[in-house]
C-alpha positions as MATLAB code, in Angstrom:
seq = 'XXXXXXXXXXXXXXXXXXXXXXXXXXXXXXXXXXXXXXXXXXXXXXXXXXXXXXXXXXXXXXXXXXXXXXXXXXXXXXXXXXXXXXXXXXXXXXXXXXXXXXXXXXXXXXXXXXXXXXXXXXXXXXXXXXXXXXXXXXXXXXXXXXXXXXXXXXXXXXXXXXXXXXXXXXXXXXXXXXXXXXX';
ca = [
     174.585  -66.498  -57.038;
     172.281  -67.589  -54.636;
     168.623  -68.034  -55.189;
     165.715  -66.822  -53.058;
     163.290  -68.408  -51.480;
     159.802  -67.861  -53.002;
     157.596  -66.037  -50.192;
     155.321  -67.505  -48.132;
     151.949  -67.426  -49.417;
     150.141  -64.377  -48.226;
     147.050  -64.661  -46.140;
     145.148  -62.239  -49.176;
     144.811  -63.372  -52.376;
     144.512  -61.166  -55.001;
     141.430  -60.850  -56.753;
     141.375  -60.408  -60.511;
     141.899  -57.169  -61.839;
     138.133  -56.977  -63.599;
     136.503  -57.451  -59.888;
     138.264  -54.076  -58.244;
     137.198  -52.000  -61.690;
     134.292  -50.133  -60.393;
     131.920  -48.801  -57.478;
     128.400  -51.124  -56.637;
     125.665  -48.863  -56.957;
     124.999  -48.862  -53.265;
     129.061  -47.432  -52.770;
     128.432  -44.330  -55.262;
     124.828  -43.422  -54.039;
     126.517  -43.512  -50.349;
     129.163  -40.900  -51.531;
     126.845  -39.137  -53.093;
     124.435  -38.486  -49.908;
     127.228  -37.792  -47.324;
     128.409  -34.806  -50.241;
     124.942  -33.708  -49.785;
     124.891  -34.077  -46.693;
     127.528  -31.915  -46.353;
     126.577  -29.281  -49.042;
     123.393  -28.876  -46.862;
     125.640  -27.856  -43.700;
     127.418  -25.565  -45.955;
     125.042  -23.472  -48.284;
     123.152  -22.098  -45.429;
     126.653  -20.694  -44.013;
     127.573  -19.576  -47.277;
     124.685  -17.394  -48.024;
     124.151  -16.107  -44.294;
     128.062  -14.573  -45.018;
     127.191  -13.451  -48.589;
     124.432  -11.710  -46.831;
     126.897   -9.964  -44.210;
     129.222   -8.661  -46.667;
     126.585   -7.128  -48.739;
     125.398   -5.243  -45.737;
     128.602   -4.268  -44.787;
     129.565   -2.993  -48.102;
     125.947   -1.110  -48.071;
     126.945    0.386  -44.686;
     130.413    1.462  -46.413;
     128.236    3.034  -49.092;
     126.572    4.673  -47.036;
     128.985    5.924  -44.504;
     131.329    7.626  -47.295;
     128.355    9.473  -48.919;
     128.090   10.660  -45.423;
     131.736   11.887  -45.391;
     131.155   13.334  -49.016;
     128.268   15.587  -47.881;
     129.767   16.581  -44.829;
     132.814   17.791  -47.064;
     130.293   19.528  -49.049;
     129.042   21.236  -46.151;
     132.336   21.999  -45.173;
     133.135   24.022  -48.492;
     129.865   25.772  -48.155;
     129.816   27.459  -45.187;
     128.632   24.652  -43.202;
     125.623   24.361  -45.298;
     124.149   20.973  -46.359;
     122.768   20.520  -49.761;
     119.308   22.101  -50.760;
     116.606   23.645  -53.100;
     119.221   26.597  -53.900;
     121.246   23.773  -55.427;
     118.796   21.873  -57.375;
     116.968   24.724  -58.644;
     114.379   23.409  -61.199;
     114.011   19.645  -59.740;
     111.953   18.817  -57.032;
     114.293   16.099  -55.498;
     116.585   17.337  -53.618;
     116.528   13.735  -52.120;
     118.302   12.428  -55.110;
     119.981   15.081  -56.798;
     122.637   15.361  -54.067;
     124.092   12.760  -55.948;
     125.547   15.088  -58.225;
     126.908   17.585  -55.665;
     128.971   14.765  -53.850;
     130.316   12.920  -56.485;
     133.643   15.523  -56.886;
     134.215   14.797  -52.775;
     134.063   11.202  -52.795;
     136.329   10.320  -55.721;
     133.805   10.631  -58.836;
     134.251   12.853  -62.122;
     131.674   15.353  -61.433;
     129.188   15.156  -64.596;
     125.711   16.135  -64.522;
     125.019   13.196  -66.328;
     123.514   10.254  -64.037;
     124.980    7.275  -64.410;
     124.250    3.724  -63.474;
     128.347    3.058  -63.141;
     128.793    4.945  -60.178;
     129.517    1.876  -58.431;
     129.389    3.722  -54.629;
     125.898    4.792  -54.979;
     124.585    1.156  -55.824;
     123.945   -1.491  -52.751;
     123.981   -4.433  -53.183;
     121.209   -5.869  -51.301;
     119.139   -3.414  -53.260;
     115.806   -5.121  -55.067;
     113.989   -1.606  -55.722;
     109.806   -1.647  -54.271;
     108.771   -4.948  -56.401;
     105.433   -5.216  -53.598;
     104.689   -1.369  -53.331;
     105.510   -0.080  -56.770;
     105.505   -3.082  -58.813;
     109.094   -1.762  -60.042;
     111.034   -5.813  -60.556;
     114.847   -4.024  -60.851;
     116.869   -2.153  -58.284;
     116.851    1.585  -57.499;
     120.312    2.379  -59.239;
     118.745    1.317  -62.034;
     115.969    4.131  -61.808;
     116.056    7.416  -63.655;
     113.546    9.173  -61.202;
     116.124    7.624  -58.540;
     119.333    9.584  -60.653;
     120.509    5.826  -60.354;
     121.149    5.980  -56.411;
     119.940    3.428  -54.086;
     120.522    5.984  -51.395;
     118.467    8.962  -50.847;
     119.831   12.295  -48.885;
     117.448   13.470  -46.124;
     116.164   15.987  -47.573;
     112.708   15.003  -48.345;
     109.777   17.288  -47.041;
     107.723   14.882  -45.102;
     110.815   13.705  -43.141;
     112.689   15.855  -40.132;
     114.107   17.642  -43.563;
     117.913   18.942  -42.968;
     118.230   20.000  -46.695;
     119.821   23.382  -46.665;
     120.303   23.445  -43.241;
     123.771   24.697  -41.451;
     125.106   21.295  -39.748;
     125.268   23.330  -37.000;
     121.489   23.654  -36.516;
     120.684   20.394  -36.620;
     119.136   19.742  -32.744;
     120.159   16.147  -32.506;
     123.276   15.646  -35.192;
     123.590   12.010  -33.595;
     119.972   11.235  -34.346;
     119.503   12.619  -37.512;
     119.481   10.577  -40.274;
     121.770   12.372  -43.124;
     121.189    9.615  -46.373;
     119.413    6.368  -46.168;
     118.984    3.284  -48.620;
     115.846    4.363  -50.740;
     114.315    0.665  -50.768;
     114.851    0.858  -46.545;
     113.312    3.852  -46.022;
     110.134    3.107  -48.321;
];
């Protein structure tokens, strides 16, 4: 059997073991400024698209409330909801709530509820500098836990009770709003 020749000594000797153990200072507090560095770039991006997707599920809110009163109106002889159907409480404003729950998916209780996930946005922080209120509108019992408000408020082009057909500008008219955007 034939022995081999011992390499040739390589160019890079090999340092002991207790040398290559761990990072200088200087090495880890690099690393650590290019991550932050690089968390800087991303945390603005992040909460610019946490930001979109709260509006868009707001406007997705919004938009099938809007298809739950028109399919109110639609069973009532193309009336939209008003003081007829909220006999005793001044808020017609709110207490469409209640009337549109069985059309977009909701049991239909009279009871108002701060689960009904649809009628809470997001992006909703109440009227913390008007009112002085520090918690959201669907968290508000004078609100019936909404953060969206029907049009039917009396210092407002009011459509509450109206026939959809009435309405002079239907494209124009505002039909529910977020309640902290329209204070």
């Amino acid at each position: 059997m034939e022995q081999r020749p011992e390499p040739a000594e390589s160019i890079f000797k090999r340092a002991p073991l207790a040398q290559w153990a761990a990072f200088t200072l200087i090495e880890l507090l690099v690393v650590i400024a290019i991550i932050a560095v690089l968390a800087s770039m991303l945390l603005p991006a992040l909460a610019r698209a946490k930001a979109k997707a709260q509006k868009v599920k707001c406007v997705n809110n919004l938009r099938q409330i809007g298809l739950g009163l028109t399919l109110y109106a639609g069973d009532s002889d193309d009336t939209l909801p008003g003081q007829n159907d909220f006999r005793s409480d001044p808020r017609p404003w709110v207490l469409y709530k209640r009337l549109v729950k069985p059309y977009v998916g909701l049991s239909n209780t009279n009871n108002p509820s701060t689960n009904d996930i649809l009628f809470q946005c997001p992006s909703d922080v109440g009227f913390p500098l008007i009112l002085g209120l520090d918690f959201p509108s669907f968290r508000d019992s004078f609100q019936d836990y909404s953060s969206y408000i029907f049009n039917g408020v009396p210092w407002a082009p009011n459509i509450s009770g109206k026939k959809m057909g009435s309405i002079p500008q239907p494209t124009r008219t505002v039909l529910n709003v977020e309640y902290a955007a329209h204070g």
